[in-house]
C-alpha positions, 0 to 999 in steps of 0.5 A: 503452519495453521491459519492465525484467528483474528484475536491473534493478529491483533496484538504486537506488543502494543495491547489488543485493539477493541472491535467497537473502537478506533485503535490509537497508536502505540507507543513509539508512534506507530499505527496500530494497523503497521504492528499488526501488519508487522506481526503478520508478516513475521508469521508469514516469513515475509521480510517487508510489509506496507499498509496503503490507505485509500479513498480512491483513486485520487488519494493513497497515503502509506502509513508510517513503519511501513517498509523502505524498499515497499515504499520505494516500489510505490513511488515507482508505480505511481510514476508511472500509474501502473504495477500491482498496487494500481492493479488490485486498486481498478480490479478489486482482486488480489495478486501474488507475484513470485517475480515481479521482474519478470511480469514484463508483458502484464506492467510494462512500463513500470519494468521498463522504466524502474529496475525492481528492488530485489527485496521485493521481486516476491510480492503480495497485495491484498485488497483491505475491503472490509470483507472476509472472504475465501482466499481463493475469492480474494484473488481470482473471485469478483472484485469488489473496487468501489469497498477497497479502503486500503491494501496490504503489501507483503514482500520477502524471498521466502514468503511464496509460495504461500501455502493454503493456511499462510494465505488464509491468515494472509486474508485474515490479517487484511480483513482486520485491517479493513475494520481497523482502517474503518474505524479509523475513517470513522474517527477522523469524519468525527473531528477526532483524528488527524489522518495525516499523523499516520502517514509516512512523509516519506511516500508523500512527495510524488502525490503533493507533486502530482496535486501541485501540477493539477492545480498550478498548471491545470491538468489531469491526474493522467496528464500532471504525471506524464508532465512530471515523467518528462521533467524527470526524463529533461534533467536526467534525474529520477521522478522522484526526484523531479518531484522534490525540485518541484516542491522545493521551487514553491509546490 
């Protein structure tokens, strides 16, 4: 396998995406940043992708197309507020998970609260930070968390391990992402783009929830989710589903 250039992962049926331009969606409504996520992964083997947006820790939105079981697995380490995702979000750094259900001792209380979808117990997250570094930088090197704008999420039983050459198109995809959310950022500071419009309503239940909470009752990030968890934990029901009832009663 040879590493995909960045002209290669910029095309999936959709045209190619110009370096000094936001890209637009596609036909069928799917972001520009979900097909060349999509196009990556199949060259990577993975069965499952997901591209996150971030602006912080007070704002992830994924965007539409992006995989059920990931987005399932995001709603689980946000109802908890640790996994993964919220690992290379504070480190800055990648990570490569050959069995997610098995890291008991590094996120213990995501593996203790949720049982992992089998479909994504073999994981990738990469940081989209705008930079195109070594692999070996973009997992173990120093972490750059104040320049990530999003992250990549690659999931499927034969994805690892993941030879030198898959991972260096891994880095090669991520870094184009980086640009392509950036100009998307962009876009959207000017008046021109409606972020919304290309995030999944599916994943947006537990922030809305978790924003209602801090403002209706007055209380952190932190304290809004644990507040939801023992909602969740008095009803008998999943956080997820606590977060829909409170919306539903007037959130």
């Amino acid at each position: 396998m040879s590493a995909a250039g960045p002209d290669e992962l910029r095309r999936d049926g959709g045209g190619a995406v110009s370096d000094g331009a936001a890209p637009a969606a596609p036909e069928g409504g799917l972001p520009e940043e979900t097909a060349v996520g999509r196009h990556l992964a199949a060259f990577l083997g993975a069965d499952h992708v997901a591209v996150v947006l971030s602006a912080g820790p007070g704002f992830e939105g994924v965007l539409r197309g992006s995989s059920p079981p990931l987005l399932a697995l995001l709603d689980m380490v946000g109802s908890v507020g640790e996994g993964p995702t919220t690992e290379v979000l504070r480190s800055g750094r990648g990570v490569v998970v050959p069995d997610l259900g098995a890291e008991t001792d590094r996120w213990p209380l995501l593996l203790a609260a949720h049982r992992v979808p089998e479909a994504v117990r073999c994981l990738a997250v990469l940081p989209l930070d705008g930079g195109l570094r070594p692999p070996e930088d973009v997992l173990a090197g120093p972490g750059r968390p104040d320049e990530v704008v999003g992250l990549l999420l690659l999931a499927g039983r034969s994805l690892l391990p993941m030879p030198p050459a898959a991972l260096a198109a891994a880095v090669r995809g991520a870094a184009l992402l980086a640009a392509m959310v950036l100009a998307r950022a962009e876009e959207a500071v000017h008046g021109g783009l409606d972020l919304d419009l290309l995030l999944d309503p599916r994943a947006d239940v537990l922030p809305r929830a978790l924003g209602v909470l801090a403002e209706r009752v007055g209380l952190s990030a932190g304290d809004a989710r644990r507040h939801l968890q023992a909602l969740a934990f008095g009803a008998g029901v999943t956080v997820h589903e606590a977060a829909l009832r409170l919306l539903a009663d007037g959130g």
